[in-house]
N, C-alpha and C positions, 0 to 999 in steps of 0.2 A: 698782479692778479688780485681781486675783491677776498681770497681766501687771507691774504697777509694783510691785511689792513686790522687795525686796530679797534679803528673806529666802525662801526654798523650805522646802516641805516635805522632810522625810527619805520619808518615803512616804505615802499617797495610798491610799483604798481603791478594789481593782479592782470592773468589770462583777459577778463574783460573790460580791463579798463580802470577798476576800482583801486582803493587804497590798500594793500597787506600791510598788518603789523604782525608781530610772533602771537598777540593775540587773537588775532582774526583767521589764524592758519588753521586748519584740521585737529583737530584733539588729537594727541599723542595714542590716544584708545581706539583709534579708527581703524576699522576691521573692512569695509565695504568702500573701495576705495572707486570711486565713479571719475568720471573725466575731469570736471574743473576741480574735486578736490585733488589729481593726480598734477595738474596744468599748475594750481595752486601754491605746491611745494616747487616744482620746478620753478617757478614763476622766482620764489624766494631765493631761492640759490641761487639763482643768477644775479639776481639785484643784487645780493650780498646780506639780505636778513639770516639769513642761516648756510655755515658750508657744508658741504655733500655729507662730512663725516656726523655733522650734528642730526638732518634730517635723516639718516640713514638709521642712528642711534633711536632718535627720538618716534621715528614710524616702523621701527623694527620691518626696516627694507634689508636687502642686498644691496653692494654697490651694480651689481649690474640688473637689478632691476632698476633700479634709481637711474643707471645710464642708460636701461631701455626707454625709459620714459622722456630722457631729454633727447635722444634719438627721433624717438617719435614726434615731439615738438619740433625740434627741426626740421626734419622731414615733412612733415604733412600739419601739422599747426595742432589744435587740439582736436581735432578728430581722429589725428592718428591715434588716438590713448583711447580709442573705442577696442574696448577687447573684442568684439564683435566683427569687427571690421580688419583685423591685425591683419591675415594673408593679405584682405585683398589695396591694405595700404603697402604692404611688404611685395606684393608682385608691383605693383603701380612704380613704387622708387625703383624695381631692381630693372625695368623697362628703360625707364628712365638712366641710368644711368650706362646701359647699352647703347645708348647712341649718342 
């Protein structure tokens, strides 16, 4: 698993394609947290530039906000991390998963 590894990446490809480095991520001060910067940290923690306990620390999340959001990402991509949109991404998977 990328959490026991030693070594990190220098950076990580973001949600759109781009480069992520720890510098390129959300300021640790981020209060307003919109879709790609949410797709963003997820984005990092899966590459393996940060693991869940650092970005959890460092954006003063819960872990189960933090697994809401990679939820979401699996589930429905980055639109699902539209808070706008949450039931009706949450009724859509739970149809989906009915048949």
């Amino acid at each position: 698993m990328l959490e026991n590894q030693e070594i990190r990446p220098a950076q990580v490809i973001g949600p759109l394609g781009e480069p992520l480095t720890l510098d390129s991520l959300p300021p640790a001060s981020t209060t307003r947290w919109v879709v790609r910067r949410k797709a963003e940290v997820v984005a990092a923690v899966a590459g393996g530039l940060l693991t869940v306990d650092e970005a959890c620390e460092r954006y003063d999340l819960s872990l189960e906000e933090f697994t809401s959001w990679q939820r979401a990402v699996d589930r429905s991509g980055m639109p699902g991390l539209r808070v706008t949109r949450l039931k009706q991404y949450r009724d859509q998977y739970e149809r989906q998963q009915r048949f």
